[in-house]
C-alpha positions in Angstrom: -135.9 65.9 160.3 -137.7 68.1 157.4 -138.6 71.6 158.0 -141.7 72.5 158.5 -143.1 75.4 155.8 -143.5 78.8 157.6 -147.4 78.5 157.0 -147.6 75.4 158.4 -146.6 76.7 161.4 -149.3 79.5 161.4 -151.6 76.7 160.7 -150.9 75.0 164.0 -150.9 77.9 165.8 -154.3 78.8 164.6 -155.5 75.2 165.5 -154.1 75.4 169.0 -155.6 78.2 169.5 -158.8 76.9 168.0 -158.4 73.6 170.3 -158.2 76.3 173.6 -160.9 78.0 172.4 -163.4 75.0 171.8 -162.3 73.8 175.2 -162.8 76.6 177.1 -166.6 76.7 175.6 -167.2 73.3 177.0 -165.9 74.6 180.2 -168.1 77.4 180.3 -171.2 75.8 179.0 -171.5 74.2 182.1 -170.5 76.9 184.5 -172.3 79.3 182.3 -174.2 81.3 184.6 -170.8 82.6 185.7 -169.1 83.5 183.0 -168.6 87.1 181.7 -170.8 87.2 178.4 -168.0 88.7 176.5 -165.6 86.1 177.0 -168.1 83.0 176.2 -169.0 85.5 172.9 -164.8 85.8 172.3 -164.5 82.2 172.5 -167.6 81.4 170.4 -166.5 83.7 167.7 -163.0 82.1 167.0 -164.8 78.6 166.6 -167.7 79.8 164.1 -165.3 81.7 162.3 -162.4 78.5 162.0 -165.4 76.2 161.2 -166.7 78.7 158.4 -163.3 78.7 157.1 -162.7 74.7 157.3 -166.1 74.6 155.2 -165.5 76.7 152.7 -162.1 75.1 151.5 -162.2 72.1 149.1 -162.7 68.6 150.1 -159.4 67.9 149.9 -158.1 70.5 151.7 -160.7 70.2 154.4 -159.8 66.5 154.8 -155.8 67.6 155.3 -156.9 71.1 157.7 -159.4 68.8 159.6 -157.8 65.5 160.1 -153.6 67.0 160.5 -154.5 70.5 162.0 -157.9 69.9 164.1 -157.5 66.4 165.1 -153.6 66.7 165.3 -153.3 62.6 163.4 -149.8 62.3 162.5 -148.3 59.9 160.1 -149.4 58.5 156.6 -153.0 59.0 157.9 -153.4 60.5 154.5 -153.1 57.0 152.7 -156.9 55.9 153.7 -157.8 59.1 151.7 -155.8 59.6 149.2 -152.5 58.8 147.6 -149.2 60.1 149.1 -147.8 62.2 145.8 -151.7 63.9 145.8 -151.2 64.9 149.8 -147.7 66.1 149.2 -148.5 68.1 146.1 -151.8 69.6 147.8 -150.7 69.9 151.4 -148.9 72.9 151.5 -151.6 74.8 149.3 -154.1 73.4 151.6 -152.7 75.4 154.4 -151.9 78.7 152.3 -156.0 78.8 151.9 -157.0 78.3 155.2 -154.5 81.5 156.4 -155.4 83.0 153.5 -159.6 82.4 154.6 -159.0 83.2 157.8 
């Protein structure tokens, strides 16, 4: 079983988060006239800020953040991208940026 990197781990922990948080706006879109306006703002806030962050990285990082952390796709999905020594040698850096954006 291989160890997943400390920032890694932040990474997905970020995404959850950011998964929850995107949720919960769907959620309260359509109760909206109910909801306290500093949650919805609380909620929107985490999402812009993520999305800025995914944006701002390079393509290929934004291809390994969006697809592994955002869309949680496990396995070689990497291999309709890009080769597998380029997603192993850029992976880890990928998620060093986005915690170091964020």
């Amino acid at each position: 079983m291989s160890k997943i990197p400390k920032n890694r781990f932040e990474v997905q922990l970020m995404a959850v988060n950011y998964i929850r948080c995107k949720t919960a706006l769907r959620e309260v879109e359509l109760a909206i006239k109910s909801c306290p306006p500093h949650r919805l703002e609380s909620h929107q806030t985490i999402v812009k800020h993520i999305e800025y962050v995914i944006e701002g990285l390079s393509d290929k990082y934004k291809l390994i953040i969006y697809n592994e952390v955002i869309l949680g796709r496990t396995g070689k999905w990497y291999l309709e991208y890009i080769s597998a020594s380029t997603y192993y040698r850029i992976r880890d850096k990928a998620y060093e940026q986005f915690l170091r954006c964020l």
